[in-house]
Backbone of each chain as nested JSON, in Angstrom:
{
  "chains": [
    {"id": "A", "residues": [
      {"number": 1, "name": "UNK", "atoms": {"N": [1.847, -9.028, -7.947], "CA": [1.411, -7.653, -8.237], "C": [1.409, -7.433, -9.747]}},
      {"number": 2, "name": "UNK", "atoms": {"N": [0.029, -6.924, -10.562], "CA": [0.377, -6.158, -11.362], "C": [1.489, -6.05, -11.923]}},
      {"number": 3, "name": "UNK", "atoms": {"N": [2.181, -6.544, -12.978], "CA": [3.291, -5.837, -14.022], "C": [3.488, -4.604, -14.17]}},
      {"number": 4, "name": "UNK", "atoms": {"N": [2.492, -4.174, -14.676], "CA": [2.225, -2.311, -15.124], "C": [2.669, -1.711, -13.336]}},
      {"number": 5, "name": "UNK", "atoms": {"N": [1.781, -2.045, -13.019], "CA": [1.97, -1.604, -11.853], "C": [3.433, -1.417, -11.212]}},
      {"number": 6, "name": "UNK", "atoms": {"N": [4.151, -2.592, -11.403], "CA": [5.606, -2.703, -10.896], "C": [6.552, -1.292, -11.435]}},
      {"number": 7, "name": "UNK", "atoms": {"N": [6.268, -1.055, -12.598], "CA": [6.622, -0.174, -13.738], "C": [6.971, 1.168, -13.287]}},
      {"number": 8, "name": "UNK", "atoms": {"N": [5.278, 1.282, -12.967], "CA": [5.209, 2.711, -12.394], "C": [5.693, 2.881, -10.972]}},
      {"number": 9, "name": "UNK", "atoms": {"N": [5.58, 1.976, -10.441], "CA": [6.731, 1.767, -8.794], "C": [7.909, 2.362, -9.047]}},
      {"number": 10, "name": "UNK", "atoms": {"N": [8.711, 1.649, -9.616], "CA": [9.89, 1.641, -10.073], "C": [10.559, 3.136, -11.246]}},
      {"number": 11, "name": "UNK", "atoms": {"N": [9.399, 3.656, -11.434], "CA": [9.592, 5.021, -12.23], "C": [9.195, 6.227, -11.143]}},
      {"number": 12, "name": "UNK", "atoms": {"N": [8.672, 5.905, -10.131], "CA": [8.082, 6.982, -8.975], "C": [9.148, 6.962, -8.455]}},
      {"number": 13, "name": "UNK", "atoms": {"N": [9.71, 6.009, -7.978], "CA": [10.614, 5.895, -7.021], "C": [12.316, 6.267, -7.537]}},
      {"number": 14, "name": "UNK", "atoms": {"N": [12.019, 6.349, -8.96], "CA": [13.484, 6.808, -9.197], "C": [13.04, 8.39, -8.981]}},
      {"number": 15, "name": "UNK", "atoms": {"N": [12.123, 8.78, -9.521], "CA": [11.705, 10.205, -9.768], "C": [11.752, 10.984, -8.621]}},
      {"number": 16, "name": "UNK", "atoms": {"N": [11.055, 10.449, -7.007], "CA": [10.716, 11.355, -6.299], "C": [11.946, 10.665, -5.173]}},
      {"number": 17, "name": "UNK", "atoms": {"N": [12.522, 9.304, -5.245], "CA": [13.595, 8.85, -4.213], "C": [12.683, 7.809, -3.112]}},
      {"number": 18, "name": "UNK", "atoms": {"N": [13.185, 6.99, -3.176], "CA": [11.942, 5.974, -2.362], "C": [11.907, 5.875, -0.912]}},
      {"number": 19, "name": "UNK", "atoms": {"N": [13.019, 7.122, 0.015], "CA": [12.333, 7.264, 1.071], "C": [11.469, 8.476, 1.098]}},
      {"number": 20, "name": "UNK", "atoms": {"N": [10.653, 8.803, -0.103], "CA": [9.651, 9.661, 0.086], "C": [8.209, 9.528, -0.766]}},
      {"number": 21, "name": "UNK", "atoms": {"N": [8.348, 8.048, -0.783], "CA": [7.204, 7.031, -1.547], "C": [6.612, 6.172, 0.341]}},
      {"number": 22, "name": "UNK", "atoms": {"N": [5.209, 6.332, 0.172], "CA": [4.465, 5.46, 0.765], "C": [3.572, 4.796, 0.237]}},
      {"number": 23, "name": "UNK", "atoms": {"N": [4.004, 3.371, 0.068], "CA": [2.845, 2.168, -0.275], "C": [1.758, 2.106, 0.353]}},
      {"number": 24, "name": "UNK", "atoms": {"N": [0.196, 2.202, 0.414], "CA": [-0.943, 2.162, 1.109], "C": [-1.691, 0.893, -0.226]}},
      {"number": 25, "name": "UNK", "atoms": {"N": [-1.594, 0.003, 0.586], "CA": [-2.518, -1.301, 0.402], "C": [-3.759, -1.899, 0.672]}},
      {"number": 26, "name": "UNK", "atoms": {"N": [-5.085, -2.419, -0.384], "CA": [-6.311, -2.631, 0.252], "C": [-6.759, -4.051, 0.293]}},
      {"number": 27, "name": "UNK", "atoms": {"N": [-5.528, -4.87, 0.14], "CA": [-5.319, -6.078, 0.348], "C": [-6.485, -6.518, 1.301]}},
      {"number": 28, "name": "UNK", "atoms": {"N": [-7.416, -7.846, 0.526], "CA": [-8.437, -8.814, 1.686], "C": [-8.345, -9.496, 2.543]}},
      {"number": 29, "name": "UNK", "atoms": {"N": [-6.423, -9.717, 2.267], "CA": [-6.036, -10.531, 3.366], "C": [-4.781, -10.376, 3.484]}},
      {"number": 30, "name": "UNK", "atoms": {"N": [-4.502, -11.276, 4.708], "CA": [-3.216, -11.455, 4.593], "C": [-1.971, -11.76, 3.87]}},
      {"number": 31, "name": "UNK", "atoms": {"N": [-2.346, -12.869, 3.194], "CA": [-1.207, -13.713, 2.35], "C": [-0.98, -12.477, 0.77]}},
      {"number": 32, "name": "UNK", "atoms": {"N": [-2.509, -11.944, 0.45], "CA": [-2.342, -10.708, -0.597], "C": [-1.118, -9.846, -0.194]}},
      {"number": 33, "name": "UNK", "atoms": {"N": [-1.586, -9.272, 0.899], "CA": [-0.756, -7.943, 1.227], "C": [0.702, -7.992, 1.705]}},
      {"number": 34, "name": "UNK", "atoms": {"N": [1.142, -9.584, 1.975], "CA": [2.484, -9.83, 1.598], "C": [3.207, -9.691, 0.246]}},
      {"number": 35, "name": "UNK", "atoms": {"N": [2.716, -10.431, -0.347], "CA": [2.839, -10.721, -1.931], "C": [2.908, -9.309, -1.984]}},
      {"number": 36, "name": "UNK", "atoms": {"N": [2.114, -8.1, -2.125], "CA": [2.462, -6.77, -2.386], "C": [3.155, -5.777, -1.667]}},
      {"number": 37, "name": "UNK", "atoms": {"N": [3.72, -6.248, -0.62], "CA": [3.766, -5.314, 0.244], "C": [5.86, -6.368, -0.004]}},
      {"number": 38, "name": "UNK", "atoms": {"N": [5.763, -7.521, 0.264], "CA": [7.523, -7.803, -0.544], "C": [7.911, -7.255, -1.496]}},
      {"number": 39, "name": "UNK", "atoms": {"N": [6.812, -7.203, -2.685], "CA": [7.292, -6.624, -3.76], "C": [8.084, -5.412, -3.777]}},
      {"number": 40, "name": "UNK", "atoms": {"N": [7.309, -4.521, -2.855], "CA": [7.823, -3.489, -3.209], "C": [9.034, -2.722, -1.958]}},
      {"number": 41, "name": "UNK", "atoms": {"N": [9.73, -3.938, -1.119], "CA": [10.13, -3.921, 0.056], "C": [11.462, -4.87, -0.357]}},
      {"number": 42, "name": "UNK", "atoms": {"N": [11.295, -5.85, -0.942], "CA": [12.51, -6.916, -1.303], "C": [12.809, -7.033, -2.701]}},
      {"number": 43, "name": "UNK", "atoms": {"N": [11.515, -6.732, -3.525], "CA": [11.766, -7.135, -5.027], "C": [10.708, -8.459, -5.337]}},
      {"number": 44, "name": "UNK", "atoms": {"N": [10.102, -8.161, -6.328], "CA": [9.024, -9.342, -6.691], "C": [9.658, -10.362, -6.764]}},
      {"number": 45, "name": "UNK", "atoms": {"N": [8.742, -11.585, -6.112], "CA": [9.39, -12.631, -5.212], "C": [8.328, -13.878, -6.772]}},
      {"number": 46, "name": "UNK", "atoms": {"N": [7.723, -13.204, -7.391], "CA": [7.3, -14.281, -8.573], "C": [8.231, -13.89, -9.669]}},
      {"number": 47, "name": "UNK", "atoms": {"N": [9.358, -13.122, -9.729], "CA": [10.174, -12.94, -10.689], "C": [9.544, -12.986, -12.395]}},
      {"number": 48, "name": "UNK", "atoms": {"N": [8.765, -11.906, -11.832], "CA": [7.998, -11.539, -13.482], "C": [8.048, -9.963, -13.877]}},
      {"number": 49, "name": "UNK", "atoms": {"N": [8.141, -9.21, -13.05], "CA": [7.543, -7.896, -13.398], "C": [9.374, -6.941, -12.933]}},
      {"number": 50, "name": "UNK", "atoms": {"N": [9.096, -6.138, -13.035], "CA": [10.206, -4.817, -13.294], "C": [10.858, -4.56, -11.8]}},
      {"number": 51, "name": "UNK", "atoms": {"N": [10.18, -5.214, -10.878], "CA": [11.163, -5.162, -9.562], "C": [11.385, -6.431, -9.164]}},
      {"number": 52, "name": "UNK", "atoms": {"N": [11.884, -6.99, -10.321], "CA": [12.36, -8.064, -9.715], "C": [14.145, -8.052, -9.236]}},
      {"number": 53, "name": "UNK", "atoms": {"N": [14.14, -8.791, -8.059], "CA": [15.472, -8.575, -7.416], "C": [16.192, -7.01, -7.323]}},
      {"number": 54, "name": "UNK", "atoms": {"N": [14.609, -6.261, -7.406], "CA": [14.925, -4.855, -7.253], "C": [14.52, -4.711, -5.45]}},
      {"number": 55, "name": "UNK", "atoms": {"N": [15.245, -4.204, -4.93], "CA": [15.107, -4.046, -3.681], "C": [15.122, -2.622, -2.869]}},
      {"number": 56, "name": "UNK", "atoms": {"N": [14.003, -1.94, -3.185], "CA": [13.018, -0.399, -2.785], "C": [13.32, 0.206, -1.501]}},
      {"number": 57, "name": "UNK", "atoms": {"N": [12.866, -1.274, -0.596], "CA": [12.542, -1.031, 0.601], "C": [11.65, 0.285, 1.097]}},
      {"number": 58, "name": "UNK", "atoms": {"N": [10.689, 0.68, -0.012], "CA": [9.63, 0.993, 0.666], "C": [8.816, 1.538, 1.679]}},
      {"number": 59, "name": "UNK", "atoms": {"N": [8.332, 2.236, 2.33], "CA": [7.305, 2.156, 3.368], "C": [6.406, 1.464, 2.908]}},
      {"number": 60, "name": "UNK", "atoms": {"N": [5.745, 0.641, 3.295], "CA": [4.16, 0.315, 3.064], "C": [3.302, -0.717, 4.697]}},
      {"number": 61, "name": "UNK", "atoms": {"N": [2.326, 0.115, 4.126], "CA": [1.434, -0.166, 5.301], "C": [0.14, -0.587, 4.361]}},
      {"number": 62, "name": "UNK", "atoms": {"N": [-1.06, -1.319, 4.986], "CA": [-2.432, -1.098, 4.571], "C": [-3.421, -0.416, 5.54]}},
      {"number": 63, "name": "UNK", "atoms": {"N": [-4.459, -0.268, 5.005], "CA": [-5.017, 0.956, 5.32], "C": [-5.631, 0.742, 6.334]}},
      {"number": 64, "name": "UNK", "atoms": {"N": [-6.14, -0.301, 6.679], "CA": [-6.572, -0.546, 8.079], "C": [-5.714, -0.555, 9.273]}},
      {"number": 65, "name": "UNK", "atoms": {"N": [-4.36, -0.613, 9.163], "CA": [-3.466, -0.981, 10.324], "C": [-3.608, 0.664, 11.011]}},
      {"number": 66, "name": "UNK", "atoms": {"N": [-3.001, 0.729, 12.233], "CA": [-3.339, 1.765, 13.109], "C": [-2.512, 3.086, 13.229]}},
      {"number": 67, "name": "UNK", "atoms": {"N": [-1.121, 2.742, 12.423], "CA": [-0.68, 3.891, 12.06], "C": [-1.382, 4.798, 11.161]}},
      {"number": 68, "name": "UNK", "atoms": {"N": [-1.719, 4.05, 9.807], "CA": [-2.451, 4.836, 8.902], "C": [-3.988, 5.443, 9.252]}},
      {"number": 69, "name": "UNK", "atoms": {"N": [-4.34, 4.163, 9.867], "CA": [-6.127, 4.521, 10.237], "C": [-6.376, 6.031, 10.97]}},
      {"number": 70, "name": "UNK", "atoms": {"N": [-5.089, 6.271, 12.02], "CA": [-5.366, 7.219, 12.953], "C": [-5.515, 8.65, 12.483]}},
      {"number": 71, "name": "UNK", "atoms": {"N": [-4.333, 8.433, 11.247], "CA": [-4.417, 9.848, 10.719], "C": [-5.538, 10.419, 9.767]}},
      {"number": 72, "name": "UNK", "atoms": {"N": [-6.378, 9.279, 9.448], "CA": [-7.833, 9.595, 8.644], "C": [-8.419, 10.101, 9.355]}},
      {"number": 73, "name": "UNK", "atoms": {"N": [-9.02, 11.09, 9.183], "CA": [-10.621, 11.774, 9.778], "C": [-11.557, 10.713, 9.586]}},
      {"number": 74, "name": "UNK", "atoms": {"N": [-11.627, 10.536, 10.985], "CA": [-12.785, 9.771, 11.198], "C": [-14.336, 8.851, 10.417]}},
      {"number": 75, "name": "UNK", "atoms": {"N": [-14.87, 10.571, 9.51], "CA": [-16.033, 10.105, 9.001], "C": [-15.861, 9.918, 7.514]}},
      {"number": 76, "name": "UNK", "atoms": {"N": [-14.557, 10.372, 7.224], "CA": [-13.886, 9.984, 5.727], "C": [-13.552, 8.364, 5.831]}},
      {"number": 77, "name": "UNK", "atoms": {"N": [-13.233, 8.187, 6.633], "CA": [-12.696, 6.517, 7.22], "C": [-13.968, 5.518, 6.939]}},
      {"number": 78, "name": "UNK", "atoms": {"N": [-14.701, 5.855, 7.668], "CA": [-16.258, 5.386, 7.993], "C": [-16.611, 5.526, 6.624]}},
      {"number": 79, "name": "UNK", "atoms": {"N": [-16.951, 6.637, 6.145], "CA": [-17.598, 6.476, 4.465], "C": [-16.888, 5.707, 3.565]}},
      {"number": 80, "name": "UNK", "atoms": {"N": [-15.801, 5.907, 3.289], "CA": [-14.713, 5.23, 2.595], "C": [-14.712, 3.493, 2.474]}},
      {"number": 81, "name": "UNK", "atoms": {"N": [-14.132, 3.52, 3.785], "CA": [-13.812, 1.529, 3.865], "C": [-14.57, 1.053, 5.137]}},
      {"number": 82, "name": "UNK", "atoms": {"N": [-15.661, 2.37, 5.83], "CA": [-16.79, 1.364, 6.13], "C": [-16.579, 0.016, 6.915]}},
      {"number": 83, "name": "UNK", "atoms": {"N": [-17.378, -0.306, 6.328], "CA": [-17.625, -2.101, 6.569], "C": [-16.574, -2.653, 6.602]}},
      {"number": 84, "name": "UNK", "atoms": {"N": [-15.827, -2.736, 5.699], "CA": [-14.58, -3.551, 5.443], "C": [-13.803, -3.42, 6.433]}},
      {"number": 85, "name": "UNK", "atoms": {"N": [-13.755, -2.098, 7.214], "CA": [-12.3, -2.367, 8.54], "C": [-13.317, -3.697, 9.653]}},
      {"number": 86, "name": "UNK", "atoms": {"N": [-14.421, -4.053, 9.823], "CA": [-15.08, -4.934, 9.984], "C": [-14.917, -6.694, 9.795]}},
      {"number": 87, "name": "UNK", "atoms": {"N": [-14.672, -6.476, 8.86], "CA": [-14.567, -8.074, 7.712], "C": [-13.254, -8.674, 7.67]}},
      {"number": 88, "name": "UNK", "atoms": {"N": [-12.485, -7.043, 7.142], "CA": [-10.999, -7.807, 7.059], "C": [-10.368, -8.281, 7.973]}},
      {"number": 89, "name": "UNK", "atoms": {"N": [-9.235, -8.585, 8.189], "CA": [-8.559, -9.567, 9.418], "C": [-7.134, -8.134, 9.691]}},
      {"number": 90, "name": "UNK", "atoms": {"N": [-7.782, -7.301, 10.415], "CA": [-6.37, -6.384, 10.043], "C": [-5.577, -6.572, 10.983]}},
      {"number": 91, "name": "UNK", "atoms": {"N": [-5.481, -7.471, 12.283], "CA": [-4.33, -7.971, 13.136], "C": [-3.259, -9.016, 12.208]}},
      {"number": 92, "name": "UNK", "atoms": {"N": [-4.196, -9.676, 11.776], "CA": [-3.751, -10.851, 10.645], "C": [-2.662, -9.565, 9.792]}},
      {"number": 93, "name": "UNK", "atoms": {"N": [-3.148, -8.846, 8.972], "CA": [-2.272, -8.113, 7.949], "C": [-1.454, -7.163, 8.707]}},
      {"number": 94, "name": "UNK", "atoms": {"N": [-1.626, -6.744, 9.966], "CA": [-0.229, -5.826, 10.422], "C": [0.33, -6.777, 10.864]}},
      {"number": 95, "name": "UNK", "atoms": {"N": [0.172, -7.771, 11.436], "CA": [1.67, -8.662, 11.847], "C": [2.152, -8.906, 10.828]}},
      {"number": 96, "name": "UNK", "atoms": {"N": [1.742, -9.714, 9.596], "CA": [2.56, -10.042, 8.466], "C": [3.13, -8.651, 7.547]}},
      {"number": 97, "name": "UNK", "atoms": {"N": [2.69, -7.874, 7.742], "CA": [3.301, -6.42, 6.807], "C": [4.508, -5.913, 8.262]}},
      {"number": 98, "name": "UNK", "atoms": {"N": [4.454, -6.273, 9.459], "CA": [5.215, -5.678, 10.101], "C": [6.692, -6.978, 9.864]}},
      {"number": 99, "name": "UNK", "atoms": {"N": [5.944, -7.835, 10.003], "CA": [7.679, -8.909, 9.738], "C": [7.874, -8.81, 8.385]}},
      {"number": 100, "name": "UNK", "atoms": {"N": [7.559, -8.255, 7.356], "CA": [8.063, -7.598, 6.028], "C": [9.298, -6.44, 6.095]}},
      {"number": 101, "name": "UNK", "atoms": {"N": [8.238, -5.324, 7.206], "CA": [8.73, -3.989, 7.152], "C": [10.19, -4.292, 7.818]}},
      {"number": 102, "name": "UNK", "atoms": {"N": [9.844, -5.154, 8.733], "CA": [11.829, -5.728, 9.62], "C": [12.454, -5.966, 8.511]}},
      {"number": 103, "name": "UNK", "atoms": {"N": [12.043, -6.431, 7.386], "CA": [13.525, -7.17, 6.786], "C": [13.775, -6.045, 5.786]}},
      {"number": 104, "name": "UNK", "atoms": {"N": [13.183, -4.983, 5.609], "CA": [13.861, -3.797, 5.039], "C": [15.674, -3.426, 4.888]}},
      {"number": 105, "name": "UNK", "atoms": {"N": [15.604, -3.721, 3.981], "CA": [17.101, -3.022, 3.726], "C": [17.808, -2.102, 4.089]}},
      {"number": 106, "name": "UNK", "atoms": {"N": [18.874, -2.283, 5.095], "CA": [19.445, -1.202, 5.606], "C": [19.845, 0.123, 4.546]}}
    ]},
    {"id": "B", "residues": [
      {"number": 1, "name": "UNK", "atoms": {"N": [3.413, 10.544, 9.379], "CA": [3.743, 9.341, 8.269], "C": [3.547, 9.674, 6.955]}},
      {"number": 2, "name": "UNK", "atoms": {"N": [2.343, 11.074, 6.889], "CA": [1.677, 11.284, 5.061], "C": [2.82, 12.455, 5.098]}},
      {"number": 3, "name": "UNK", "atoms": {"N": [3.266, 13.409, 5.867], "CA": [3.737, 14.375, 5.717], "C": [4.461, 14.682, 4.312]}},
      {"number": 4, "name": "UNK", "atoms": {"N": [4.615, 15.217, 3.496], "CA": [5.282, 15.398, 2.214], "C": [5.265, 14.022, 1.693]}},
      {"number": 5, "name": "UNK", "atoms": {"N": [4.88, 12.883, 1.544], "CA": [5.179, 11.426, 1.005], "C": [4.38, 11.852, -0.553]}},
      {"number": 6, "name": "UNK", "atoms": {"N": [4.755, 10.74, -1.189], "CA": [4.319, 10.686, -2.934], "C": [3.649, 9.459, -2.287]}},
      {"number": 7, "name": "UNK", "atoms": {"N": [2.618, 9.014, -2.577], "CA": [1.803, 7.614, -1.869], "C": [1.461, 6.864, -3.242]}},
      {"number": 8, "name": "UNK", "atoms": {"N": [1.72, 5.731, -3.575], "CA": [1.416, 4.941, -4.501], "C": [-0.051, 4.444, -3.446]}},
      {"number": 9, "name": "UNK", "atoms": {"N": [-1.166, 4.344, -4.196], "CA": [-2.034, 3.38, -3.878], "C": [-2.673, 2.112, -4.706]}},
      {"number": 10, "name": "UNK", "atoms": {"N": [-2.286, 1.198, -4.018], "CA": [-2.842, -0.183, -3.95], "C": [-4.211, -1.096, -3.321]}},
      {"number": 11, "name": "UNK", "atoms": {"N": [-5.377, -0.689, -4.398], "CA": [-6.54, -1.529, -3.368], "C": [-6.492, -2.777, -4.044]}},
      {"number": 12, "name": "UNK", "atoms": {"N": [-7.996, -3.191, -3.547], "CA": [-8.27, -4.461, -4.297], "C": [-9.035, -4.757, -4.494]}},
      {"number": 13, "name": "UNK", "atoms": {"N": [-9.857, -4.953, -5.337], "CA": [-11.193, -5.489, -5.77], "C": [-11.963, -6.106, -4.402]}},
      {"number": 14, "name": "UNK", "atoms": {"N": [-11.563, -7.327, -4.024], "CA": [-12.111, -8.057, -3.11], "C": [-11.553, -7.254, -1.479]}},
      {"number": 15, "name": "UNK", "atoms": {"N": [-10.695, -6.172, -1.577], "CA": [-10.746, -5.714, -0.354], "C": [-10.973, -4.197, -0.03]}},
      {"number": 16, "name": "UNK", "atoms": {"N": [-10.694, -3.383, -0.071], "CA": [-10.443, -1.926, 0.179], "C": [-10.353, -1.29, -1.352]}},
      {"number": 17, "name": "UNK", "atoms": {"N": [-10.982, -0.713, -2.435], "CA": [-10.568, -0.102, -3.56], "C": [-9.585, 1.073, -3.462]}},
      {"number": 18, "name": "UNK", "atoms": {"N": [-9.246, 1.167, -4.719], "CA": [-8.217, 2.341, -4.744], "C": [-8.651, 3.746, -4.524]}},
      {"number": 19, "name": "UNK", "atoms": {"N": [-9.913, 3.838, -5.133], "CA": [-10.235, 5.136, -5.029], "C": [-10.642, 5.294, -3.345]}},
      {"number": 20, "name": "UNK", "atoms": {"N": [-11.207, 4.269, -2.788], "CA": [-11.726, 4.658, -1.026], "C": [-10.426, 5.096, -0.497]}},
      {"number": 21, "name": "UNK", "atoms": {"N": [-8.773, 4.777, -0.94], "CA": [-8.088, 4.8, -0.166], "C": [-7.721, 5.842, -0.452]}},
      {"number": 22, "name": "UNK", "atoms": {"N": [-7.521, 6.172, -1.78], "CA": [-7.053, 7.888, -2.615], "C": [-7.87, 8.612, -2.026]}},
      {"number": 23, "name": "UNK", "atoms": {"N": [-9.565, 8.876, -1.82], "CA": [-9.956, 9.588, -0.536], "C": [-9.719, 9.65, 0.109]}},
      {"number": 24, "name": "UNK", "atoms": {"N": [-9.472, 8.771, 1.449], "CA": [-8.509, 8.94, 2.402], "C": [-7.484, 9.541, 2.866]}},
      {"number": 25, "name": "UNK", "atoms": {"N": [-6.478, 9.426, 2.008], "CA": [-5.158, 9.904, 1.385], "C": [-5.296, 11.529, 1.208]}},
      {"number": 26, "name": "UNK", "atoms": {"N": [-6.367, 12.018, 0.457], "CA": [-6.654, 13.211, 0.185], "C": [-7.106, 14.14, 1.283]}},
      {"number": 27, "name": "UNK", "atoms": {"N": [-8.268, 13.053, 2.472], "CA": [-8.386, 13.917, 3.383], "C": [-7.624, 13.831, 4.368]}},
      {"number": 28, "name": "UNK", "atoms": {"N": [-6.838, 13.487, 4.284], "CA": [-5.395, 13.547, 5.322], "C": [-4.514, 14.998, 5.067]}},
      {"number": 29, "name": "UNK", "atoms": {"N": [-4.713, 15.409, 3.814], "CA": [-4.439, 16.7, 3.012], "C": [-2.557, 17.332, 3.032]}},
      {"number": 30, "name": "UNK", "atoms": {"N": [-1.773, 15.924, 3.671], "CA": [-0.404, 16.189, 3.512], "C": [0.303, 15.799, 2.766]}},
      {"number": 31, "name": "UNK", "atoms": {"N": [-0.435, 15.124, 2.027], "CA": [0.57, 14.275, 1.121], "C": [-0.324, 13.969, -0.023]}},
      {"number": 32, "name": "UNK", "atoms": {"N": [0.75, 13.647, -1.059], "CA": [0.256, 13.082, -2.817], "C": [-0.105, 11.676, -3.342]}},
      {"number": 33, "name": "UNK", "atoms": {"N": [-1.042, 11.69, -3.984], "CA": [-1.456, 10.593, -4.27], "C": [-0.826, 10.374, -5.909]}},
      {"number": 34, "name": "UNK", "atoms": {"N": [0.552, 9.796, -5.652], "CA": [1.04, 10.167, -6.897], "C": [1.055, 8.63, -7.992]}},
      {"number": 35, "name": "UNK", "atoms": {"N": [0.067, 7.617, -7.488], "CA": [-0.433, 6.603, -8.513], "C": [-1.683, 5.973, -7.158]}},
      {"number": 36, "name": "UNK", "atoms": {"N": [-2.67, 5.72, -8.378], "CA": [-3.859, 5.023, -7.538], "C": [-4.224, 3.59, -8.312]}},
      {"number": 37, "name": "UNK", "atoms": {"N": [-4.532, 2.635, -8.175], "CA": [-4.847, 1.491, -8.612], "C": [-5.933, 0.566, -8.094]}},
      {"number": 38, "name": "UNK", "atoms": {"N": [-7.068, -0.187, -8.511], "CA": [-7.311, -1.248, -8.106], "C": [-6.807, -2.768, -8.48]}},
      {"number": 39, "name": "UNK", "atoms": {"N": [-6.605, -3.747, -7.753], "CA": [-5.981, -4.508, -8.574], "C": [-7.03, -5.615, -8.504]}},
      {"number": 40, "name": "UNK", "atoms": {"N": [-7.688, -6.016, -9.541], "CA": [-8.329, -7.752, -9.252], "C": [-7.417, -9.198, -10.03]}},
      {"number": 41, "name": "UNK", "atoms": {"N": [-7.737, -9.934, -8.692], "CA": [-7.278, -11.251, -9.294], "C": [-8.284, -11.922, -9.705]}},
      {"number": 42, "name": "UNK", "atoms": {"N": [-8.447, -12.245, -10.737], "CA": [-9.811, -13.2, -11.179], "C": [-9.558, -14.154, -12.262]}}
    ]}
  ]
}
């Protein structure tokens, strides 16, 4: 993930308390939306950026999985990401974001 | 799930952009889109 990015994670989450931060991810695949979706759940796992061995634990989901999808209006959904809920592999990315979300920190 | 949340968003170049999802996010109308991003790896 992004450096900068880690930054501002890590400054939201002191600010607003990180069980009231939700991660929403537009990850192409699977193996992406791990890599981002640990980061901000265990602590960056390439030990470069500002959460490293920082451990959030997070919500995060991506946007195709069916918790998030449901609560979109429909034709905002459709205009929006379209095609792409199509293409992407989003069984592929909720199983791997759901055996993430298990190892959440008590 | 959006109810009162601060939502960091994360797209991606090659998948879902940030801003399609910050729409989203917006018309859900419960919650903040309190960082938006695209990220590319290239």
């Amino acid at each position: 993930m992004d450096l900068h990015h880690q930054e501002v994670i890590l400054a939201l989450s002191k600010q607003h308390g990180p069980e009231n931060l939700l991660v929403l991810l537009g990850s192409p695949d699977a193996e992406s939306a791990q890599i981002s979706a640990e980061t901000v759940v265990l602590g960056d796992p390439t030990y470069a950026g500002a959460l490293t061995e920082v451990q959030l634990g997070l919500d995060v989901y991506h946007i195709l999985e069916k918790e998030i999808r449901s609560e979109i209006p429909e034709d905002v959904f459709e205009e929006q990401v379209g095609l792409m809920a199509d293409v992407l592999d989003a069984e592929g990315i909720t199983e791997t974001l759901g055996g993430i979300r298990a190892q959440k920190p008590a | 799930m959006f109810e009162n949340k601060q939502v960091v968003v994360l797209g991606e170049r090659d998948g879902v952009s940030g801003g399609a999802i910050q729409a989203c996010v917006e018309a859900v109308g419960t919650a903040t889109v309190a960082f938006a991003a695209t990220e590319c790896f290239v």
